[in-house]
C-alpha positions as CSV (number, residue, x, y, z in Angstrom):
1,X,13.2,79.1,42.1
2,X,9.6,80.3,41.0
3,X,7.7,81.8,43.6
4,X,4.0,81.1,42.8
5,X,1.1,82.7,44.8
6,X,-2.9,82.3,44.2
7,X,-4.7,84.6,45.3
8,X,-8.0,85.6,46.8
9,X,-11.2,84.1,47.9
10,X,-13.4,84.5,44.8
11,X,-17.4,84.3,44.3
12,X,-18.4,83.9,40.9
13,X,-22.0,82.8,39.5
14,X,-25.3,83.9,39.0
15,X,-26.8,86.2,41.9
16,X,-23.6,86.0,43.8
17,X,-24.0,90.1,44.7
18,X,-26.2,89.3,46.9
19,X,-24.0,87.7,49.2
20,X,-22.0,91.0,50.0
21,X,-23.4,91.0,53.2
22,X,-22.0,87.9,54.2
23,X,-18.7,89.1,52.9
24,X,-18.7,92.0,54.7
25,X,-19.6,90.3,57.8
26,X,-17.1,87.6,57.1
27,X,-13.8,90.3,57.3
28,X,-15.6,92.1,60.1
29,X,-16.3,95.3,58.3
30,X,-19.0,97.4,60.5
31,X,-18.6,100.2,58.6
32,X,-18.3,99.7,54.7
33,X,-17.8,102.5,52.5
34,X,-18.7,101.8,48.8
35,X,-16.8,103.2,46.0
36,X,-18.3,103.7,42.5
37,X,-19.3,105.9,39.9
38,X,-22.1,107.8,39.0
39,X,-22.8,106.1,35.6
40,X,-23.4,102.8,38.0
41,X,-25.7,104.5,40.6
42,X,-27.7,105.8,37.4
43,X,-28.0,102.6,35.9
44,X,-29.3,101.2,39.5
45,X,-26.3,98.6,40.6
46,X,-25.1,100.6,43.2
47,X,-29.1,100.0,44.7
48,X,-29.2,96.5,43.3
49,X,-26.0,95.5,45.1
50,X,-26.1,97.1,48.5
51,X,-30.0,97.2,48.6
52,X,-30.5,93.6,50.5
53,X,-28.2,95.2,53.2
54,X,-30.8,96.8,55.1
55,X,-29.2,100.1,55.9
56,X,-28.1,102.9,53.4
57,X,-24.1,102.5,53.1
58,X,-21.6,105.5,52.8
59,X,-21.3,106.1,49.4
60,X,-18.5,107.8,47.6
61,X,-19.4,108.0,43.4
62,X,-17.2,110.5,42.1
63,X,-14.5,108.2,40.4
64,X,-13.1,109.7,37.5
65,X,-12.9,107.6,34.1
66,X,-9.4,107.3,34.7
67,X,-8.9,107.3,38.7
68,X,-6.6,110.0,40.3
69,X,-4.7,111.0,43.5
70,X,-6.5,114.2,43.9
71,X,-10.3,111.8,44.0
72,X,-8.1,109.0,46.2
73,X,-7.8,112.0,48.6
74,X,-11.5,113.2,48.2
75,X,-12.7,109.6,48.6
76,X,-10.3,109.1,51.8
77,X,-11.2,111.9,53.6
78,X,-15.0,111.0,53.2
79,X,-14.0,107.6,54.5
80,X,-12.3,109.1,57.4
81,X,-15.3,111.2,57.9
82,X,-17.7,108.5,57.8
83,X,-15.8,106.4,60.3
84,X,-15.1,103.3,57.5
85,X,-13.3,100.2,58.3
86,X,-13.2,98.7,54.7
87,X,-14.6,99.4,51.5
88,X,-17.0,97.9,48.6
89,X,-15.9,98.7,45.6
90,X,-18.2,98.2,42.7
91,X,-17.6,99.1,38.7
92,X,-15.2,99.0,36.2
93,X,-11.7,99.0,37.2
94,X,-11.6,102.4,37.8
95,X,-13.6,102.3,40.9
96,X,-11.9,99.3,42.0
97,X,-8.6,101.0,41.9
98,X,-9.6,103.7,43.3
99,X,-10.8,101.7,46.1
100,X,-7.7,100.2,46.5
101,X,-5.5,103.3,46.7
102,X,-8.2,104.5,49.3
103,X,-7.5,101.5,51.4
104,X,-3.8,102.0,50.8
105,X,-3.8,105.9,52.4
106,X,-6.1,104.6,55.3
107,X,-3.6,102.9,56.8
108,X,-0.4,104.2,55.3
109,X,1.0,107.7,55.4
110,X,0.8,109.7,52.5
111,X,2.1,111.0,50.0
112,X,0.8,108.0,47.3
113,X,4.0,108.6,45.3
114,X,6.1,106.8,47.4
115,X,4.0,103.3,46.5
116,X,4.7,103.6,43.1
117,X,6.2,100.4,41.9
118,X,8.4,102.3,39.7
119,X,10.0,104.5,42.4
120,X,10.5,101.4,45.1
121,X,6.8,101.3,46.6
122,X,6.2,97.6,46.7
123,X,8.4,97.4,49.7
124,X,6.6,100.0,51.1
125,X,2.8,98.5,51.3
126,X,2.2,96.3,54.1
127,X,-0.7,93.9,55.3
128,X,-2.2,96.7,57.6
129,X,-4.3,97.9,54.1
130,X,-8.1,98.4,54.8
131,X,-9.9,95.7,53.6
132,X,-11.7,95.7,50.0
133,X,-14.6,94.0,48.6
134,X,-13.9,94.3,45.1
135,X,-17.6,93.5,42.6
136,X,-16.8,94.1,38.8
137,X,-19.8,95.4,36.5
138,X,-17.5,95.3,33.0
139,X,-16.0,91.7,32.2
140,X,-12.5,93.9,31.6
141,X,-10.0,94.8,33.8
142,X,-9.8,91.4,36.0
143,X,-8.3,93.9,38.9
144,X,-10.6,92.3,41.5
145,X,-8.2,89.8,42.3
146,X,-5.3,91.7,40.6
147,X,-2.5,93.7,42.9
148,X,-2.1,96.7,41.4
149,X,-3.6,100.0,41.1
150,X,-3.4,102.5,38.1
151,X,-3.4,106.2,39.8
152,X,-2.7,109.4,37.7
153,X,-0.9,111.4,40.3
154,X,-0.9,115.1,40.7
155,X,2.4,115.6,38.7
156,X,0.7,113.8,35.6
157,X,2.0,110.4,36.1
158,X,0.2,107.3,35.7
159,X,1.6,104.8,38.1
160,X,0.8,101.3,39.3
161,X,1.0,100.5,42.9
162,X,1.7,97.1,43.3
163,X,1.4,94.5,46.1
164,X,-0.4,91.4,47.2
165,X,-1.4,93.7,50.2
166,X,-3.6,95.1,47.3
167,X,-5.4,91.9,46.3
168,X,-9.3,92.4,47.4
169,X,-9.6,89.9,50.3
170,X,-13.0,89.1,48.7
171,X,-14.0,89.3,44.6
172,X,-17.7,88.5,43.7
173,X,-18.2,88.3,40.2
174,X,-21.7,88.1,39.3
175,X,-22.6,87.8,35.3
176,X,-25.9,89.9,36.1
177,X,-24.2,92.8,36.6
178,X,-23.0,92.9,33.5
179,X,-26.2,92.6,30.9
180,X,-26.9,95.8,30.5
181,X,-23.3,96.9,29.8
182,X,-23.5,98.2,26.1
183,X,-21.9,96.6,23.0
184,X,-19.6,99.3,22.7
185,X,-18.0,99.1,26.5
186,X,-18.7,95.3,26.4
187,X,-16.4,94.7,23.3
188,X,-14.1,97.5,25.3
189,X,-13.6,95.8,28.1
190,X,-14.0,92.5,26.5
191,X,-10.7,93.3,24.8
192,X,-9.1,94.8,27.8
193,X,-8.8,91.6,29.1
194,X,-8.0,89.7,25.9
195,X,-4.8,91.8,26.0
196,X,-3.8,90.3,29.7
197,X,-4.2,86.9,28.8
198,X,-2.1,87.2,25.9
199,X,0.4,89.5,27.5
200,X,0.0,87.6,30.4
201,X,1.4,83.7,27.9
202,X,4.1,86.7,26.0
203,X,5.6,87.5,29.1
204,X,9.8,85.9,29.3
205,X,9.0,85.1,33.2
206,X,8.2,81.5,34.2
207,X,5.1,80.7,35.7
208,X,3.8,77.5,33.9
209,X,0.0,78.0,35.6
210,X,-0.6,82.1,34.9
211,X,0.5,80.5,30.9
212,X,-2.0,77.8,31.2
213,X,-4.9,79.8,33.0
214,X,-3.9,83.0,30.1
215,X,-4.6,80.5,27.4
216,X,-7.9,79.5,28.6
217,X,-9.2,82.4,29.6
218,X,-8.3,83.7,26.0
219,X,-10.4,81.1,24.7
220,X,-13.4,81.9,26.8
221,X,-13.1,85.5,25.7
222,X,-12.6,84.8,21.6
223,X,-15.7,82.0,21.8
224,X,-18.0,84.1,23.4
225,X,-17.5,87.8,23.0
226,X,-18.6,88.5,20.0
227,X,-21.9,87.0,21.2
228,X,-22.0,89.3,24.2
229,X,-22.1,92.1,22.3
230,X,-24.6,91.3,19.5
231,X,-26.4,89.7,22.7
232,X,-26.0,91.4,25.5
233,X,-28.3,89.1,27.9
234,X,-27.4,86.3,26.7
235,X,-26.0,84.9,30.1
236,X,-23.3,82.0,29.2
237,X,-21.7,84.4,27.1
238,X,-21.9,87.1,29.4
239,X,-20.9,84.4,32.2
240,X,-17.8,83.2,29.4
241,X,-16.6,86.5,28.9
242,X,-16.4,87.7,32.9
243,X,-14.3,84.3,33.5
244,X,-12.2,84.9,30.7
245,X,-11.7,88.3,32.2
246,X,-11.2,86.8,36.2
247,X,-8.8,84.5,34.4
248,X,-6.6,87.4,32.7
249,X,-6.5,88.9,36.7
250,X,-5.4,85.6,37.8
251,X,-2.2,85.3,35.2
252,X,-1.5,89.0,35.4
253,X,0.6,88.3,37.9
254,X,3.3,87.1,35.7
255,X,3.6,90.9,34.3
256,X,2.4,92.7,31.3
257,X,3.9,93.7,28.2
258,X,4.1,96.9,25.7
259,X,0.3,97.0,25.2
260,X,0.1,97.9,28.9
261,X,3.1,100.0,29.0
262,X,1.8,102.5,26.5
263,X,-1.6,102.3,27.3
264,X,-0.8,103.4,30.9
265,X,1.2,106.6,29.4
266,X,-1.8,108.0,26.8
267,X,-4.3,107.5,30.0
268,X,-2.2,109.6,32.2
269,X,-3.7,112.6,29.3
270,X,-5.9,115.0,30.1
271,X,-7.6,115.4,27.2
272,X,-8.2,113.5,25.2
273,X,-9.8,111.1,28.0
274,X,-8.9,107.6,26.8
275,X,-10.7,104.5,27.7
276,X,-8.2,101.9,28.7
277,X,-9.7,99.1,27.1
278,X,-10.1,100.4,23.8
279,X,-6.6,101.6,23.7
280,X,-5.3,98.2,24.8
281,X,-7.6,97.1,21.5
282,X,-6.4,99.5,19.2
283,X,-2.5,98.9,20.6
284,X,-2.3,94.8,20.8
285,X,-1.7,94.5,16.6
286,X,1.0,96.9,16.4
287,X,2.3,95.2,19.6
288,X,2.1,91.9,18.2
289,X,4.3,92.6,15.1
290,X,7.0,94.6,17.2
291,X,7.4,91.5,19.2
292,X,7.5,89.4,16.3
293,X,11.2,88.1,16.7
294,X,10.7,87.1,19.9
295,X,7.4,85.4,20.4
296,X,7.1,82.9,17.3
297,X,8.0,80.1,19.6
298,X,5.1,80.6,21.6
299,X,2.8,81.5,18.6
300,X,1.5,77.8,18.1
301,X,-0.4,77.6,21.6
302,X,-1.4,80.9,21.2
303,X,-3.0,80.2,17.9
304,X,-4.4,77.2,19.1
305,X,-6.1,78.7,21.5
306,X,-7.9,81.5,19.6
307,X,-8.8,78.8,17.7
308,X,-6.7,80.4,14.4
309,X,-4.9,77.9,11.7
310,X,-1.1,76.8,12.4
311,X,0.2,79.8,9.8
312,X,-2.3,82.3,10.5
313,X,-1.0,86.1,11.1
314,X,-1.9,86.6,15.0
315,X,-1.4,90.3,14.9
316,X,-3.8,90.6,11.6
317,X,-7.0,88.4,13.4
318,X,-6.3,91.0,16.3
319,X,-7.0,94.0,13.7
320,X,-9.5,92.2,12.1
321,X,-11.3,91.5,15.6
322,X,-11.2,95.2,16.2
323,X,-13.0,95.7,13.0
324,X,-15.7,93.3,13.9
325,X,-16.2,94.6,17.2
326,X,-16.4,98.4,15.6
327,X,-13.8,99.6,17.9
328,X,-11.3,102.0,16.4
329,X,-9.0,101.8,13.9
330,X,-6.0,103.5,15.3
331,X,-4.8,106.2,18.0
332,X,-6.0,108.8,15.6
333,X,-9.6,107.4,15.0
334,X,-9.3,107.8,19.5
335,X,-8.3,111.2,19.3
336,X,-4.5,111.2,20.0
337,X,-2.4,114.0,18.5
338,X,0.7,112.6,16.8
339,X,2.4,115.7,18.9
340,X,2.4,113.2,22.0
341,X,4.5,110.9,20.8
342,X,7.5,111.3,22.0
343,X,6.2,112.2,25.5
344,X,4.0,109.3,25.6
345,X,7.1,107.0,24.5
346,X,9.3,108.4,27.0
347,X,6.6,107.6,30.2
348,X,5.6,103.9,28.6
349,X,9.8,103.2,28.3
350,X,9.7,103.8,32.6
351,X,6.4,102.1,32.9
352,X,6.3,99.0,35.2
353,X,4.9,96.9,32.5
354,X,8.3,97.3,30.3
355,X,10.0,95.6,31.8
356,X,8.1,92.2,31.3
357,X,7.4,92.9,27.3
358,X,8.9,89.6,25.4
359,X,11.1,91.4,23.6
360,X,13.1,94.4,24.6
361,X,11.6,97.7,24.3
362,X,12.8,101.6,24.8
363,X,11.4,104.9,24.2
364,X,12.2,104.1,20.4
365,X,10.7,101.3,20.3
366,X,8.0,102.5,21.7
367,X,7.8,105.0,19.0
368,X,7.8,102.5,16.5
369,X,4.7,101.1,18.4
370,X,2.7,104.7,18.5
371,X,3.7,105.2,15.2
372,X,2.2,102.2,13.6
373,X,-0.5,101.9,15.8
374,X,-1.8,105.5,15.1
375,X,-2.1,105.1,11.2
């Protein structure tokens, strides 16, 4: 039997952010609290969004590049201050996640270790979660309708918590947000959610509809990305590219692979800070030919859809579409000292993500991957 689930109530269009306060009154949220960052209040979303409201909300803007437990705790305790019943969260997927953890601890008892998908958690999240009114302003991460949460946790880990209790009970995805995103976070995050959909089709489970949404909403993002960031208000593409990106939260449900697995490890580092998107870019190629042997069946509607020839080398257009998009070359163009390695391969080999990669993969393996990916 396949169990199939989809998913959330979803806005998506032109000017749809103004509707949050129908959403909000829709869940019967008095008391929103809205959780972003403070590159999005500078660049006047958190304003443009929450503006037609009437009344200032409770704002908590403090979300790290990478979210934590330690600003989960700082952002609960101002929700808890403030008297919240639900939460807005608007950004990347940083903020969103955060969001979500928030939501988690206000109606769960701590500690947020115990949710951690890879320590038994999923059991533990039920429906009582706060709800979360998730508005993306990257075309990336696709975790406004996805039901997980990436949280580094105090002992260094970078865990998922995963559950459809996490699902936002309302997305709105509005392309205007995005327009002003640069070319450099745009192609980011743009490849960020390349690498679900095609992890998303890679992945050994069966789910028929996640493979036939992941295929189109690679298309969407191949046709049209390149355009968003030479262009970055041109609106179809923008609007192209933040579907493609919904699309690659849709499918994600059908697990991940080893893109995912070791990106989640080298964000869990302090320093260097590593943006998640770019690292999925930089990872995918070296991915792609370490899952060579047991992919190739699956290669033809893959290439199909990217629009490539029947023969071409899938793993070569990926680094050649890095080179386009002037992301970087490799792990060490990022930053990362090869003196990781083996730490980072050890956490991606018990990441939650492993365990869906198309073709079995360990802490050597993983290596391998590193390795080839940091040249």
């Amino acid at each position: 039997m396949a169990l199939i689930t989809y998913l959330t109530t979803i806005r998506f269009g032109f000017g749809e952010a103004d509707a949050l306060g129908d959403e909000i009154a829709a869940l019967g949220i008095r008391r929103p609290m809205v959780v972003t960052d403070r590159g999005i209040v500078a660049a006047g979303l958190a304003e443009r969004v929450t503006s037609p409201l009437g009344t200032a909300p409770v704002v908590f803007d403090a979300t790290p590049p990478n979210p934590t437990e330690r600003a989960t705790l700082q952002a609960l305790a101002r929700y808890r201050e403030a008297g919240c019943d639900g939460l807005v969260a608007l950004g990347g997927g940083s903020p969103i996640d955060l969001a979500k953890a928030v939501a988690l601890l206000a109606t769960h008892a701590g500690p947020l270790a115990q949710y951690a998908a890879i320590d038994g958690g999923v059991a533990r999240i039920t429906a009582a979660v706060a709800p979360v009114i998730a508005i993306p302003t990257t075309a990336g991460t696709g975790s406004e309708v996805g039901r997980a949460a990436l949280i580094t946790l105090e002992d260094g880990r970078k865990v998922g918590l995963i559950s459809p209790h996490l699902i936002p009970a309302r997305a709105i995805c509005d392309p205007l947000l995005t327009l002003r995103l640069p070319p450099a976070l745009t192609a980011a995050t743009g490849m960020d959610a390349l690498s679900h959909c095609v992890e998303t089709y890679l992945s050994p489970r069966f789910n028929p509809p996640a493979d036939a949404i992941a295929l189109d909403g690679a298309a969407r993002i191949v046709g049209h990305l390149n355009q968003a960031v030479m262009a970055g208000d041109d609106r179809d593409a923008r609007a192209e590219v933040m579907m493609g990106a919904l699309q690659g939260g849709l499918c994600f449900q059908k697990g991940l692979g080893a893109v995912h697995g070791l990106s989640h490890a080298l964000g869990s580092l302090a320093s260097p800070s590593l943006h998640h998107g770019t690292l999925n870019a930089v990872l995918i190629p070296a991915a792609m030919r370490y899952n060579g042997p047991a992919i190739a069946s699956k290669l033809p509607r893959l290439r199909l859809a990217l629009g490539l020839p029947e023969d071409a080398d899938i793993a070569a257009f990926f680094d050649a579409l890095n080179a386009e998009l002037n992301l970087p070359r490799g792990l060490r163009a990022m930053g990362v000292p090869a003196s990781v390695l083996d730490d980072m391969a050890e956490k991606a080999a018990r990441d939650h993500s492993t365990a869906t990669n198309p073709r079995p993969v360990d802490a050597d393996g993983y290596r391998a991957i590193f390795q080839a990916a940091w040249e």
